[in-house]
One Martini backbone bead per residue (centre of mass of N, CA, C, O) as a GRO file, in nm:
protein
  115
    1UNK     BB    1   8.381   6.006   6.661
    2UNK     BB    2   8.190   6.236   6.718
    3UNK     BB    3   8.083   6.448   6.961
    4UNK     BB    4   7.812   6.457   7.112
    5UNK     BB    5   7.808   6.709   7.281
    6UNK     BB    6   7.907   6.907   7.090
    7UNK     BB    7   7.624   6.874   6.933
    8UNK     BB    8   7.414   6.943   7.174
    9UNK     BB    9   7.536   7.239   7.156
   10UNK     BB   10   7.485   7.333   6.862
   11UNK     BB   11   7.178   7.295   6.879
   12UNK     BB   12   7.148   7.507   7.126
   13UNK     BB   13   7.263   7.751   6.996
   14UNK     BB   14   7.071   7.767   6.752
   15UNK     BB   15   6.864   7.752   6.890
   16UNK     BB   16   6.845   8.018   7.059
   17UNK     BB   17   6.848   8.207   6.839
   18UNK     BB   18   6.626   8.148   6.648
   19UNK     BB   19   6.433   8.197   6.898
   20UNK     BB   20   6.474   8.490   6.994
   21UNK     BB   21   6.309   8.605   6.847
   22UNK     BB   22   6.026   8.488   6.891
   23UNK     BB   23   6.046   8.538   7.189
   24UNK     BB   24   5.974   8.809   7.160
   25UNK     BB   25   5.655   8.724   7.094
   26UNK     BB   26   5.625   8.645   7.346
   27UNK     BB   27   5.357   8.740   7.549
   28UNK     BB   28   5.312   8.781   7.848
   29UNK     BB   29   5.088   8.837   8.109
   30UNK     BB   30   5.151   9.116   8.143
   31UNK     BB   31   5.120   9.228   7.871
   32UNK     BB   32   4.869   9.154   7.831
   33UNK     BB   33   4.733   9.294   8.032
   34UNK     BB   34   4.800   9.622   7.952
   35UNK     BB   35   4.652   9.573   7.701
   36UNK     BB   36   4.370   9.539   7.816
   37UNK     BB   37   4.346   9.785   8.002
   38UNK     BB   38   4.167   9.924   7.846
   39UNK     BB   39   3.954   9.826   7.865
   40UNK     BB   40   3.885   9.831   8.116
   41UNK     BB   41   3.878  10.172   8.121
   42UNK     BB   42   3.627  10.154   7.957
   43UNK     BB   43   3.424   9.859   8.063
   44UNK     BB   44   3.450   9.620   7.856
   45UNK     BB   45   3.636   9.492   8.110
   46UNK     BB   46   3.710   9.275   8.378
   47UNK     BB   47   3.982   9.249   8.567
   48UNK     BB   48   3.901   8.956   8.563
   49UNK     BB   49   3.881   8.903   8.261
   50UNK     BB   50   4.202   9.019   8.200
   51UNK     BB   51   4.348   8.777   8.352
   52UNK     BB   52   4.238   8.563   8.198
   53UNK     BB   53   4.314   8.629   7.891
   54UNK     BB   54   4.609   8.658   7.950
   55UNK     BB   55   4.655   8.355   8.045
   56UNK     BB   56   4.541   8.274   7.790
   57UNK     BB   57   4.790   8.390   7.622
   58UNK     BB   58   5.043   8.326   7.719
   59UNK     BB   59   4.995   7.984   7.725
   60UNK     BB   60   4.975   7.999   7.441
   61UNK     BB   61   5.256   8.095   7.349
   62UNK     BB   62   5.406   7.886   7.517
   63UNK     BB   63   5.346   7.658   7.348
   64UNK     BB   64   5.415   7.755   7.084
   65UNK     BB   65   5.698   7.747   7.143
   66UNK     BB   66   5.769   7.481   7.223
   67UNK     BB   67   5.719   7.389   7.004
   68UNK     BB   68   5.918   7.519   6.799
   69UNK     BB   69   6.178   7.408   6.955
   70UNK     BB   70   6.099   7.096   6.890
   71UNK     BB   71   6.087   7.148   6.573
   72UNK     BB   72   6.374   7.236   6.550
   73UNK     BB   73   6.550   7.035   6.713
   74UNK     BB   74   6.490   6.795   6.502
   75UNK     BB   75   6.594   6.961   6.242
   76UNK     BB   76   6.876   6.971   6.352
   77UNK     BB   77   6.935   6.703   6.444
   78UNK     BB   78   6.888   6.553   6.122
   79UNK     BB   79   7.102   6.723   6.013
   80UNK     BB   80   7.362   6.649   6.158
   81UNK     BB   81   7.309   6.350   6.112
   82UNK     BB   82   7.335   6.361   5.808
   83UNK     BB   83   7.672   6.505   5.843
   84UNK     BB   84   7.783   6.269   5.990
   85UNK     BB   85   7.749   6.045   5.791
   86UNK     BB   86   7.862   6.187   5.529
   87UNK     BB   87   8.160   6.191   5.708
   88UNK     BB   88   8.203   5.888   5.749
   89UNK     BB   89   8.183   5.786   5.439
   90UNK     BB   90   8.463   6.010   5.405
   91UNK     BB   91   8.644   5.867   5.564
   92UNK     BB   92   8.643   5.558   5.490
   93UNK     BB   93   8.709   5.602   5.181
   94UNK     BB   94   9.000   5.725   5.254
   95UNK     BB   95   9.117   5.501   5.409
   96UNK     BB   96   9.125   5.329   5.155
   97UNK     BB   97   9.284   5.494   5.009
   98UNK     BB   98   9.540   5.458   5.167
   99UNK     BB   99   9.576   5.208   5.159
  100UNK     BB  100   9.625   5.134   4.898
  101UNK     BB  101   9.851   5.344   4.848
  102UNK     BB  102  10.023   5.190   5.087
  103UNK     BB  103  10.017   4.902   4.911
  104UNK     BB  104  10.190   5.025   4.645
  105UNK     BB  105  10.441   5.142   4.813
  106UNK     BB  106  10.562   4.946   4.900
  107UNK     BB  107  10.767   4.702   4.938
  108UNK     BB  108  10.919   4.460   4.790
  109UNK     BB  109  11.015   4.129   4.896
  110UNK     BB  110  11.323   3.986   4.878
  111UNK     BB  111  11.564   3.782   4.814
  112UNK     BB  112  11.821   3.669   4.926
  113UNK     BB  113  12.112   3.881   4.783
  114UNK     BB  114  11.926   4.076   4.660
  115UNK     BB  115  11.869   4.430   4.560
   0.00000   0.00000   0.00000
């Protein structure tokens, strides 16, 4: 049987590439605040509303992530339980047929005496 942590790790490795593009989107409370700050020197807000926007965008947008790191983790692991089950079913058909073909070439035995 495949080693259970071997695949726990291949899961978290493809999990972490294919969310790096995306966590690049994930945008910081920083972020948020710098970008808004134009508005704050238009007038337009007020920078503690400006700081309350930044955290409820970073907020919102970690939850994406995670909820996304969360679907993605589960279809990667259905994937693979899925070629684990039929690497199982394909080596139990071949351990049969080695069985087969091995008593197949057996020797026949003989009664004593005989050739």
């Amino acid at each position: 049987m495949p080693n259970v942590d071997h695949g726990e790790r291949m899961i978290d490795v493809i999990k972490k590439t294919l969310l790096a593009g995306v966590g690049a989107a994930v945008i910081t409370k920083e972020k948020a605040e710098a970008a808004l700050d134009d508005f704050v020197r238009q007038g337009k807000l007020t920078s503690s509303d400006a700081r309350i926007m930044a955290e409820k965008i970073a907020d919102q947008g970690k939850r994406e992530f995670d909820e996304l790191a969360q679907t993605l983790g589960g279809k990667l692991k259905a994937i693979l339980d899925r070629n684990e089950a039929d690497t199982a079913a394909r080596l139990a058909a071949l351990e049969n047929r080695v069985l087969v073909l091995e008593t197949r070439l057996a020797p026949t035995p003989t009664r004593a005496g005989e050739p």
